[in-house]
PLY file of the C-alpha trace (Angstrom):
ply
format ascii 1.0
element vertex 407
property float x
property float y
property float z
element edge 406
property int vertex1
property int vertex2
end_header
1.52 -28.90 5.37
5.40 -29.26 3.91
8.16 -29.65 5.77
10.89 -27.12 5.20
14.80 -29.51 5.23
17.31 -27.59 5.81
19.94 -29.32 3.88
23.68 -29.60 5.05
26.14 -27.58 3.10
27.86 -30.27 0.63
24.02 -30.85 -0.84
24.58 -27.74 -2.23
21.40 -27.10 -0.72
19.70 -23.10 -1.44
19.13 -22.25 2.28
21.10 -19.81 4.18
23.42 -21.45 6.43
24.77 -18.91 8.89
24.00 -16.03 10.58
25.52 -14.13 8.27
24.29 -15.65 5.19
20.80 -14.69 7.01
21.43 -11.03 7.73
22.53 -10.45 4.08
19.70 -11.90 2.56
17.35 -9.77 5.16
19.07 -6.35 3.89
18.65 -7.76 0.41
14.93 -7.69 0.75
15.19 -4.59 2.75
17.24 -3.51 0.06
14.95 -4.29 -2.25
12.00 -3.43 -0.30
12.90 0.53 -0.25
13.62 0.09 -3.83
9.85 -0.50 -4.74
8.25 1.99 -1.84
11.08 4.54 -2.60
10.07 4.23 -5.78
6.30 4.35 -5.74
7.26 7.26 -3.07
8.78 9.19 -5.74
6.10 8.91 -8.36
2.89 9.57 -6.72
3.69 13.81 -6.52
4.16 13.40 -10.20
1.00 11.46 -11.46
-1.41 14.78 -11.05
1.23 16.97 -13.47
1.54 14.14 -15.84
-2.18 13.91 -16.24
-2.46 17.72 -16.32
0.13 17.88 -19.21
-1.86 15.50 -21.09
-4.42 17.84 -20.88
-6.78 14.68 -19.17
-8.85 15.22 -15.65
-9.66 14.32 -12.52
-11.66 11.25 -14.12
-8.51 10.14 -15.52
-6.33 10.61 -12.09
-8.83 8.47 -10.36
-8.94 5.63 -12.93
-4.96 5.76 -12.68
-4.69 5.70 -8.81
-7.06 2.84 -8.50
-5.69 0.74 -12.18
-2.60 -0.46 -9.79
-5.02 -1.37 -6.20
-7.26 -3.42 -8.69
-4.34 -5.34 -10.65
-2.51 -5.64 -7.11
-5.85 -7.04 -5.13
-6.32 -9.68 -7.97
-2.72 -10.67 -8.69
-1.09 -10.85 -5.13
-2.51 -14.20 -3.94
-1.91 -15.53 -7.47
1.95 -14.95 -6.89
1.68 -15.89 -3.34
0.53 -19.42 -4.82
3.35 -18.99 -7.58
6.16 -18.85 -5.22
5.14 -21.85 -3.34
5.75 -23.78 -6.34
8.25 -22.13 -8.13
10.34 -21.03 -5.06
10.78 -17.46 -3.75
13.71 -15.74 -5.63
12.02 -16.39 -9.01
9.04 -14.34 -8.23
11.24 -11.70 -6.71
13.26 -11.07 -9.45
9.98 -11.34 -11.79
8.38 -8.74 -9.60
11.71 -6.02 -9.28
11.86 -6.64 -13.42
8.18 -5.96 -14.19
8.51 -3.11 -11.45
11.29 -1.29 -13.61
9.99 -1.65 -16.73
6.69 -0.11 -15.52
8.55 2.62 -14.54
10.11 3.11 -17.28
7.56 2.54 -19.63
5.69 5.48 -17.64
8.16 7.62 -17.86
8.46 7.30 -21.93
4.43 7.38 -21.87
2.95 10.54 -24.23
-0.99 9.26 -23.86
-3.14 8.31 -20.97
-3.71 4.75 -21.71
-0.06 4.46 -22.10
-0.03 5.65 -18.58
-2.64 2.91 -17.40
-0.87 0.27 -19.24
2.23 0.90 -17.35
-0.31 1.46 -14.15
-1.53 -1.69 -14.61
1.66 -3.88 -15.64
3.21 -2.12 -12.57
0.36 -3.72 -10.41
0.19 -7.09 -11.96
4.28 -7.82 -11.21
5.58 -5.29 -8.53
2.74 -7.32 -6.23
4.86 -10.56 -6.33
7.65 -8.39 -4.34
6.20 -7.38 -0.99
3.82 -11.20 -0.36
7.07 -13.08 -1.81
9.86 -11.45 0.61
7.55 -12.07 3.61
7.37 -15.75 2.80
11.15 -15.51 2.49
11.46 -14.41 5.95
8.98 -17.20 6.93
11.13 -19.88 5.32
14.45 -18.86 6.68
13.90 -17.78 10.53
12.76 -19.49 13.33
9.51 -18.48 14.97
11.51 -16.25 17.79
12.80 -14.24 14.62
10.29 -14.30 12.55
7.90 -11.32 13.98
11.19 -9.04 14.53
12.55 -9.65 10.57
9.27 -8.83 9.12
8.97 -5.93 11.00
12.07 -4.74 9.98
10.78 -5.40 6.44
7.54 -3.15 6.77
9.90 -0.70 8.20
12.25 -0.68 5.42
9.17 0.14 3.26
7.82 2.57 5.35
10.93 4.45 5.23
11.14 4.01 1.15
7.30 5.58 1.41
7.99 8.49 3.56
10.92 10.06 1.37
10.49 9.16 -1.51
7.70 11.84 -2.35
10.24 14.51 -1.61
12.99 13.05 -3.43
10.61 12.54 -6.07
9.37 16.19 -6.26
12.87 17.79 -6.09
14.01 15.54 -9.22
11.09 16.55 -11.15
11.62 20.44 -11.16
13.47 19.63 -14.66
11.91 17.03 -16.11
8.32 15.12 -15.00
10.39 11.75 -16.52
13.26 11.78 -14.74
11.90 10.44 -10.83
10.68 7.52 -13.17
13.94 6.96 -14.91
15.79 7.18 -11.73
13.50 4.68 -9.87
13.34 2.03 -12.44
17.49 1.87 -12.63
17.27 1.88 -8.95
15.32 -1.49 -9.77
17.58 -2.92 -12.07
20.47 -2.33 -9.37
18.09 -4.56 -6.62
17.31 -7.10 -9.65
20.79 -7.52 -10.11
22.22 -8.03 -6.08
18.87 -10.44 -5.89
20.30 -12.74 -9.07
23.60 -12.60 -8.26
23.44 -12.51 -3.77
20.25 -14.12 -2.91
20.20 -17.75 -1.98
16.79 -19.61 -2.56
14.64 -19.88 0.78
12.46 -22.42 -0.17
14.00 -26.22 -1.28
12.31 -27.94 -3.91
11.25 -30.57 -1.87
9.16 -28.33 0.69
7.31 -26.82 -2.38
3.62 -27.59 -3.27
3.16 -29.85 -6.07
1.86 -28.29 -9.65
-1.32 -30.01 -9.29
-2.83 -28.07 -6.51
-5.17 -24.85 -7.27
-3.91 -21.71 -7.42
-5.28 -19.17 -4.76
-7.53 -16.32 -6.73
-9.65 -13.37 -5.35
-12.76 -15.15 -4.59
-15.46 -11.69 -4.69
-18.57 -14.66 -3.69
-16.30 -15.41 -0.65
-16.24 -12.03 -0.25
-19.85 -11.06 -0.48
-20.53 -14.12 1.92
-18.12 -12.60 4.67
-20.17 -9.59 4.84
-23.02 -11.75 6.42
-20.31 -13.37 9.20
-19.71 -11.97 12.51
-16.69 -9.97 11.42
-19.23 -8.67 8.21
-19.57 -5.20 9.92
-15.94 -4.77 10.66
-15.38 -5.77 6.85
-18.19 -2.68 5.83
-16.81 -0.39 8.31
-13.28 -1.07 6.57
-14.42 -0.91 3.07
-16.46 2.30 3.66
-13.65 4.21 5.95
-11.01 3.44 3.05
-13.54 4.60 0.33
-14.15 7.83 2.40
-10.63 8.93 2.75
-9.52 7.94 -0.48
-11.18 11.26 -1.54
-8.01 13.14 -0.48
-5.39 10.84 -1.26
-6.43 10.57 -4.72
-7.01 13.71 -5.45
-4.47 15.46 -3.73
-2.04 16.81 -6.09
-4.40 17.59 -8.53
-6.49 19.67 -5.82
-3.13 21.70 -5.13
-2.09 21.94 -8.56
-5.74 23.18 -9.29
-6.64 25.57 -6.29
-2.81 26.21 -5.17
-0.75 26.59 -8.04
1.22 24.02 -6.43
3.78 21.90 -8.72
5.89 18.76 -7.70
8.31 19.82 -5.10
5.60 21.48 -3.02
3.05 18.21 -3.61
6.33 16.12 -2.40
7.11 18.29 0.63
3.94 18.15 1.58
3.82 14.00 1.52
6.65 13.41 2.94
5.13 15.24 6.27
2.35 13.34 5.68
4.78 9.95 5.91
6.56 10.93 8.58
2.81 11.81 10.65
1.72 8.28 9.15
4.57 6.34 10.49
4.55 7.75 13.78
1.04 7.35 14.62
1.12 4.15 13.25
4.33 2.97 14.61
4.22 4.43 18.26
0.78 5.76 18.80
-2.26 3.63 17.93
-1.12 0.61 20.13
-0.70 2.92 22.78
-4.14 4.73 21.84
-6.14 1.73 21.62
-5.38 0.46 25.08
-6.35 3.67 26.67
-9.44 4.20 24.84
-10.04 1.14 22.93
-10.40 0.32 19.77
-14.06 1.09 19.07
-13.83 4.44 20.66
-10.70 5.43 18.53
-12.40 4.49 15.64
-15.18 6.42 16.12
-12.82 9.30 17.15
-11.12 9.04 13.81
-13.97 9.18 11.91
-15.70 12.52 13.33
-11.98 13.93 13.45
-11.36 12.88 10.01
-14.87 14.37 8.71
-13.73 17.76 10.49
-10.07 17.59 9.04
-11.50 17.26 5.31
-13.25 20.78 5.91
-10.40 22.25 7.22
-8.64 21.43 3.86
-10.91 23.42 2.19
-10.07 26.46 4.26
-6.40 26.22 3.50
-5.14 28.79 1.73
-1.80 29.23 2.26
1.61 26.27 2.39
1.82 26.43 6.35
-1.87 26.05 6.56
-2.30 23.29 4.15
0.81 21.30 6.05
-0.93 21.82 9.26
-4.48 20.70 7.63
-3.14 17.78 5.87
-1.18 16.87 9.01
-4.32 17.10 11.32
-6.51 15.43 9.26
-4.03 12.22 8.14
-2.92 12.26 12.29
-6.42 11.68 13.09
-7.47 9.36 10.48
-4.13 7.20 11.24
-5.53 5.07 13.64
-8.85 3.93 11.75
-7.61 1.11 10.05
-5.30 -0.56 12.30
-8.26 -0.22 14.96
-10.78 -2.28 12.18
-7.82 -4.69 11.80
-7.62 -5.38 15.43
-10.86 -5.58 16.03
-12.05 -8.01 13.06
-8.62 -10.25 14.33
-10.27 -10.48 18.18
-14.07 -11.23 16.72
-12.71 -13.44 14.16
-14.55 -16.90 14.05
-11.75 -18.14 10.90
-8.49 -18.41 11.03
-6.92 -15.34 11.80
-4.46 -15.33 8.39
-8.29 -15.91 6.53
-9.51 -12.47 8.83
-6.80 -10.09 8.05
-7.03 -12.14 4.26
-10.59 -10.50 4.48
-9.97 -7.07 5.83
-7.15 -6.78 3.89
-9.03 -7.41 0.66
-12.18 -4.89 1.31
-9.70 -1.83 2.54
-8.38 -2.99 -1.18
-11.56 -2.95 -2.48
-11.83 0.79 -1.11
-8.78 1.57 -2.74
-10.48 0.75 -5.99
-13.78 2.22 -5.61
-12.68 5.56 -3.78
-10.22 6.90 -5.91
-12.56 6.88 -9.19
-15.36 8.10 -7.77
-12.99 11.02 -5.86
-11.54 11.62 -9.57
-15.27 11.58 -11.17
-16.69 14.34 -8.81
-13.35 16.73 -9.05
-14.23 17.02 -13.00
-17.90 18.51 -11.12
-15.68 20.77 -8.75
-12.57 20.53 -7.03
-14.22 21.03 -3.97
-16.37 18.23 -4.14
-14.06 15.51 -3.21
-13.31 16.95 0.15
-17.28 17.90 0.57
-17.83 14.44 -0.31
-15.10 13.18 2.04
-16.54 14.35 4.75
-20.00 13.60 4.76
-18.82 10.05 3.81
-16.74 9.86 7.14
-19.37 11.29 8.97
-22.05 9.06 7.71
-19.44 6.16 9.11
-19.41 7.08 12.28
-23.14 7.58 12.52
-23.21 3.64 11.27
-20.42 2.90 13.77
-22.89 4.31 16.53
-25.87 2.06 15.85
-23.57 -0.76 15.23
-21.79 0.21 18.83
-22.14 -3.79 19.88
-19.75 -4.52 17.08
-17.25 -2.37 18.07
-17.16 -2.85 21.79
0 1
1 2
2 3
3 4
4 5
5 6
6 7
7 8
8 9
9 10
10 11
11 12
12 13
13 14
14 15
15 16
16 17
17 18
18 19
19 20
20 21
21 22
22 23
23 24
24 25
25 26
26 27
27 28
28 29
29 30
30 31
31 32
32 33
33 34
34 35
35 36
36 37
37 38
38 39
39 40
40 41
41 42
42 43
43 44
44 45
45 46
46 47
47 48
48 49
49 50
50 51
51 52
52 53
53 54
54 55
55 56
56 57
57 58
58 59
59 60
60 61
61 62
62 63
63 64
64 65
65 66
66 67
67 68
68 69
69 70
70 71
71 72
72 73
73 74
74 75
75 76
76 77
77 78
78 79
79 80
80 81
81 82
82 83
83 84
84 85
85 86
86 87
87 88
88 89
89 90
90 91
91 92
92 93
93 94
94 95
95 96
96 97
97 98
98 99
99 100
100 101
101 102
102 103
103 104
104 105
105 106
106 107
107 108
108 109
109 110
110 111
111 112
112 113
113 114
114 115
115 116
116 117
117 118
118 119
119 120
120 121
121 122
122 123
123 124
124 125
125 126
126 127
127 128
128 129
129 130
130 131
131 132
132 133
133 134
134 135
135 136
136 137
137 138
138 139
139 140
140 141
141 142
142 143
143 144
144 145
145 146
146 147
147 148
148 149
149 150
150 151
151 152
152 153
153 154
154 155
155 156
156 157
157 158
158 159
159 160
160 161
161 162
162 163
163 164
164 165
165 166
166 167
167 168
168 169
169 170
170 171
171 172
172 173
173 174
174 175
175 176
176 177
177 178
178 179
179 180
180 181
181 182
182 183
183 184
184 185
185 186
186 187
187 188
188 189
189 190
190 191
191 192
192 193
193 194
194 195
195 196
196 197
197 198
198 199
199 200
200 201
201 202
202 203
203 204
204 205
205 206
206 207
207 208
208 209
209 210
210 211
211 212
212 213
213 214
214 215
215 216
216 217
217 218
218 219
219 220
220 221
221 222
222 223
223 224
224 225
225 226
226 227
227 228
228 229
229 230
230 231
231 232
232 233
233 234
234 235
235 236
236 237
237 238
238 239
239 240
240 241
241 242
242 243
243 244
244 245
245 246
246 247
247 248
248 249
249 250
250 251
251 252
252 253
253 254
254 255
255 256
256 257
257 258
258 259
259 260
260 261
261 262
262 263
263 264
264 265
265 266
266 267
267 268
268 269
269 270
270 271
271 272
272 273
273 274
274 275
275 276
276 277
277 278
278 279
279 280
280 281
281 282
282 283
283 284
284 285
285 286
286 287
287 288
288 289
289 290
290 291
291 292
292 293
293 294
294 295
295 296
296 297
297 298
298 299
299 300
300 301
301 302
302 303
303 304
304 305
305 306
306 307
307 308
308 309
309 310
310 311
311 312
312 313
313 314
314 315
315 316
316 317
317 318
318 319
319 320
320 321
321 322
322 323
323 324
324 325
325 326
326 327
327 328
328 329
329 330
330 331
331 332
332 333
333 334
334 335
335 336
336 337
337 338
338 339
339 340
340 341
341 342
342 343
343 344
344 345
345 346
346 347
347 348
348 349
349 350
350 351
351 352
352 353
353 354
354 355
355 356
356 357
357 358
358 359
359 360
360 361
361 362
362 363
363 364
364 365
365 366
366 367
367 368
368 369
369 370
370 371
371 372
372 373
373 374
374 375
375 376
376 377
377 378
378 379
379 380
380 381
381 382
382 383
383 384
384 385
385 386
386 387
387 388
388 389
389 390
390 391
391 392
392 393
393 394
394 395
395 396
396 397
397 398
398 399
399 400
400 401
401 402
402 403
403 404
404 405
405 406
């Protein structure tokens, strides 16, 4: 364990020194926080329409969707590691560069594996930014400040997330490129104020020496954890994230398919979709879960969720596919907080190893469930939904008989 020194201010020392010096480095990684959600926001309407204009399918969607989740899940403890050695606003401005030049290297893309490359790159750097400004907050705060900053982080994303997708869809309506364009000067701006306004957190005498190992995604760990007490928790999470991946995947494409819909409609529609996220997230499922409990709002999720993916199918119209897609990500809102709060509370590790764990099998999900949603839309467009919901109810019918687990 290192000792963080705060050094006084003639040692010329990289620490923020006053309140205020602490506030403008916090809206620098807010800042910079929106940047990379707004931006990520904006692009997701767009992926289905690039991928139908290069005349490639739902296969190809899937495979897209799930190139960044894989090259994020392996490369975010790496940088993690990274930035205890090489300090914090390194790795941020590595991650806000390689952000923008994915995006504009998708942008400028004419074939699909251009579009994976750029996928892919995105995945490998833009993961330094999120893991790295959290250990910024960590190094500068005290432990009364710490819980309130970081939430005010994951905020700042969330907001970035929930309107971007309809700032994103409006830009498009002239040109697919131009959200891209837009979002990776938008990251050149944040690369700029973090070079030029951002004081380094973490002095070089409080960083870990060369010599030690650098942290990796360990998948024998992982198979391992599946046999520990939290291993069912860990399935439950890996299976619920594979089962609802089958509409966010595939969304767009479904619309664009069934619907005629193009970008500004597929944005509208997401940005409800944030704005039910972040207030079932945000101000219901704490609430939820100590009037039902955890297990029992899992379970309800998962039968809701199951009965919201075949009321997709029935919507025909734009009112009734906002109120489908509404229903169906309201109910499912609450299923993986629930698993995290559950695995933290049976956890017989550390609790940063537990949500380590979680966090890496809902990943996991993320990987898996978008390809396979892509490869069965190619069958029908139906079938990802179909699929969807016998997957979520075949959960809940495992959540039953593992009941103990969940109690």
């Amino acid at each position: 364990m290192f000792k963080i020194v705060r050094r006084a201010p003639s040692d010329g020392g990289a620490q923020p020194k006053t309140q205020t010096g602490n506030r403008r480095s916090l809206y620098l990684l807010a800042f910079s926080l929106i940047v990379v959600m707004l931006g990520f926001g904006m692009v997701v309407p767009i992926f289905p329409f690039y991928i139908d204009r290069l005349g490639a399918s739902g296969s190809a969607l899937g495979l897209l969707v799930a190139t960044a989740s894989l090259t994020e899940l392996l490369f975010g403890p790496i940088w993690g590691s990274v930035s205890d050695r090489a300090g914090r606003k390194p790795i941020l401005m590595i991650g806000m560069l390689g952000y923008g030049l994915s995006l504009l290297l998708f942008g400028l893309s004419t074939k699909l594996w251009m579009l994976i490359a750029s996928r892919a790159l995105s995945g490998v750097l833009s993961s330094a930014t999120l893991s790295t400004a959290m250990a910024y907050i960590g190094d500068s705060t005290t432990e009364e400040e710490r819980g309130g900053r970081m939430g005010l982080l994951s905020a700042a994303a969330g907001v970035g997330m929930i309107i971007g997708p309809g700032i994103g869809g409006l830009l498009a309506t002239g040109s697919l490129s131009t959200p891209f364009f837009i979002a990776a000067g938008m990251s050149l701006v944040s690369l700029a104020l973090i070079a030029l306004l951002l004081p380094e957190s973490l002095p070089r005498e409080s960083r870990v020496s060369a010599k030690g190992p650098i942290a990796l995604v360990n998948f024998r760990e992982l198979w391992r954890a599946l046999f520990s007490p939290i291993g069912f928790l860990l399935l439950l999470a890996f299976l619920a994230t594979f089962g609802t991946s089958n509409f966010e995947s595939v969304f767009g494409l479904y619309v664009l398919k069934k619907l005629g819909y193009g970008p500004e409609q597929v944005g509208g529609i997401l940005t409800v979709v944030g704005v039910i996220a972040l207030i079932g997230r945000g101000l219901l499922t704490g609430a939820v879960t100590k009037w039902v409990g955890e297990g029992t709002a899992i379970r309800a999720s998962l039968i809701a969720g199951a009965f919201g993916f075949v009321l997709l199918l029935l919507a025909n119209s734009y009112p009734a596919v906002l109120l489908t897609t509404g229903f169906f990500v309201f109910t499912t809102t609450f299923l993986r907080p629930s698993i995290h709060s559950l695995t933290s509370r049976r956890a017989s590790v550390g609790q940063g190893a537990a949500m380590g764990l979680s966090n890496s099998f809902v990943s996991l999900g993320r990987v898996a469930g978008p390809i396979y949603a892509g490869a069965i839309f190619d069958l029908h467009p139906n079938l990802p939904y179909i699929s969807g919901a016998i997957i979520l109810l075949f959960v809940f019918l495992i959540s039953l008989w593992g009941r103990r687990h969940l109690e």
